[in-house]
N, C-alpha and C positions, 0 to 999 in steps of 0.2 A: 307409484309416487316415489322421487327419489328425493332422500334425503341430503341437502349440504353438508359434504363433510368439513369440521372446522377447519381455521386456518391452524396450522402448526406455529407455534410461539417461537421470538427468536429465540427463545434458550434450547428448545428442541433443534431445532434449523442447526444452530450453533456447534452442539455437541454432538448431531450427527455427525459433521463436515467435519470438527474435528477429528473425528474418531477415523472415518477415512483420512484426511490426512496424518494421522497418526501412523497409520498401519504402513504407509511407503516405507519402501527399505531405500540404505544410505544411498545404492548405486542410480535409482531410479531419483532420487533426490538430488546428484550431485548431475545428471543428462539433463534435469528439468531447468536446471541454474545455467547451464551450457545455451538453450532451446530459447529462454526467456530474452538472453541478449540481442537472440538475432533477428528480434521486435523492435528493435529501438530505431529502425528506420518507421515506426507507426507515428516517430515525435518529429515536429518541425525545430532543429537547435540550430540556432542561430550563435553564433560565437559570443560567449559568456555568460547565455542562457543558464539560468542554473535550475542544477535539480537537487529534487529532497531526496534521498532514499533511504533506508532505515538498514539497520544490522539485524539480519535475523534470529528469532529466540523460539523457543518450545517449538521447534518443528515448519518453523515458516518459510515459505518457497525464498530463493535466497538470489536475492536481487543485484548481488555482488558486481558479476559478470556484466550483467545487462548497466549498470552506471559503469563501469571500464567504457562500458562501446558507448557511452552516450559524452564519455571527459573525452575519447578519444575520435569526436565529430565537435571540440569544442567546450562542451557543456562543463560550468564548474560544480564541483559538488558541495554538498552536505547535509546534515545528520539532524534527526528531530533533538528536543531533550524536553523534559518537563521541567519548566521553571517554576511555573507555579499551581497548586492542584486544582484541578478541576476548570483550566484553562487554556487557551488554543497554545500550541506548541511553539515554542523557538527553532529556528534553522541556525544552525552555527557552520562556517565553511569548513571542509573534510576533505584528506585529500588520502588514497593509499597510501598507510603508513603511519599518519597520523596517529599517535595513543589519544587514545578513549578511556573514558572512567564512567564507573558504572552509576547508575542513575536508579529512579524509583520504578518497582514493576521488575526486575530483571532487565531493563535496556541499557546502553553502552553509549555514550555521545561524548563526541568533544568537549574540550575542558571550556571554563566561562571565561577563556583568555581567547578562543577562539571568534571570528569573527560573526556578528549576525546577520546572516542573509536574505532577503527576504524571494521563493522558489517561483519559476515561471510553469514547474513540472513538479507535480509530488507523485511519487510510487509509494501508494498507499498499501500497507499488510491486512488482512484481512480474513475471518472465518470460513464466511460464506458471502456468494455472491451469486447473483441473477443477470438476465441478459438485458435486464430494463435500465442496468446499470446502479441497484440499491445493492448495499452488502450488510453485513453484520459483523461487525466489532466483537472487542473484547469484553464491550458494555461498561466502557468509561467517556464514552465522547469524545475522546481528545480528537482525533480526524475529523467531526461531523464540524464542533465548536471550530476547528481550526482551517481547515476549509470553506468553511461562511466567514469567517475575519479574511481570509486571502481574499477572495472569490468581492471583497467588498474592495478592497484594495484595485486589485486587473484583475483581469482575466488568468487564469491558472488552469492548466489540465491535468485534472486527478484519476488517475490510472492505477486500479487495484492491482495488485502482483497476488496470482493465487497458482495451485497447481488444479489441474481439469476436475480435479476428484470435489471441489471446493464449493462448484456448481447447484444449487439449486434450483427448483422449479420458479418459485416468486419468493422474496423475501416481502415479509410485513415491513411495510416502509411507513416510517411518519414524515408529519410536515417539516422537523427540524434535523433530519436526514439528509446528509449531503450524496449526490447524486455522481459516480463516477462519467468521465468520458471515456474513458480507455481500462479494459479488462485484458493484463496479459498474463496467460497461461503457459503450462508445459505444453500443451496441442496448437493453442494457436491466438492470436490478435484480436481483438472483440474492440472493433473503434464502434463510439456509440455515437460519436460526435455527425449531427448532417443538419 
């Protein structure tokens, strides 16, 4: 008789994946930022389309590149920020260059002079992710809250940015779980969308 082995909690999931992406060195970090851009034919951008994308912190796959290739097919950018806690995020527009000021958590966004955009594309950061398209956060909500307020709004496609290492088997997903379309990595494109 075999016995079910439990499901793993996200806090385990979480600080596995961490731990592997911890462990990458800078040179393999700064290929994966190279690797991730040349995904950005996976988005349909339509001129003015804009995207979210975030400034990378504590070791996160670094999205930089890949919004260059996505302003330079069009698309305008910009930066989450927390306006207010434990509520879905602001888009403010961002453009290379642009100063940033720092925010709660360690994050970097545009100042509140900046203008508020609302994203047709968010590059969502992420712990850990699965190929059903659930991931795991930092376990503050703001992506899950903030993509069900978009996602009520139009249509929006949320695309986790992670490196391969970030992968797990299944994440525990609940019902107030938002559900990526597009997973892109250092190895390769994972469209969920059909």
């Amino acid at each position: 008789m075999s016995v079910p082995l439990p499901t793993q909690s996200k806090g385990s999931l979480r600080a596995a994946a961490l731990a592997r992406r911890d462990a990458l060195n800078g040179l393999a970090r700064e290929a994966a930022a190279q690797r991730l851009a040349a995904f950005a034919d996976i988005f349909d951008v339509t001129p003015g389309a804009v995207v979210a994308g975030y400034m990378p912190m504590r070791g996160e796959a670094d999205p930089l590149p890949l919004m260059r290739a996505l302003a330079a097919r069009g698309a305008r950018l910009s930066l989450p920020a927390v306006v207010v806690r434990d509520a879905p995020l602001a888009f403010r527009a961002w453009g290379q260059g642009d100063a940033l000021i720092a925010g709660p958590f360690g994050t970097r966004h545009p100042a509140e002079t900046a203008a508020l955009i609302v994203p047709d594309i968010v590059l969502v950061p992420l712990a850990a992710f699965d190929r059903r398209g659930h991931r795991i956060g930092y376990g503050g909500g703001y992506y899950d809250r903030t993509l069900a307020a978009l996602r009520a709004q139009k249509p929006v496609v949320a695309a986790g940015v992670a490196f391969a290492v970030q992968e797990v088997e299944t994440v525990p997903a609940s019902h107030h779980d938002a559900v990526l379309d597009v997973v892109l990595t250092d190895l390769e494109g994972i469209d969920l969308r059909s």
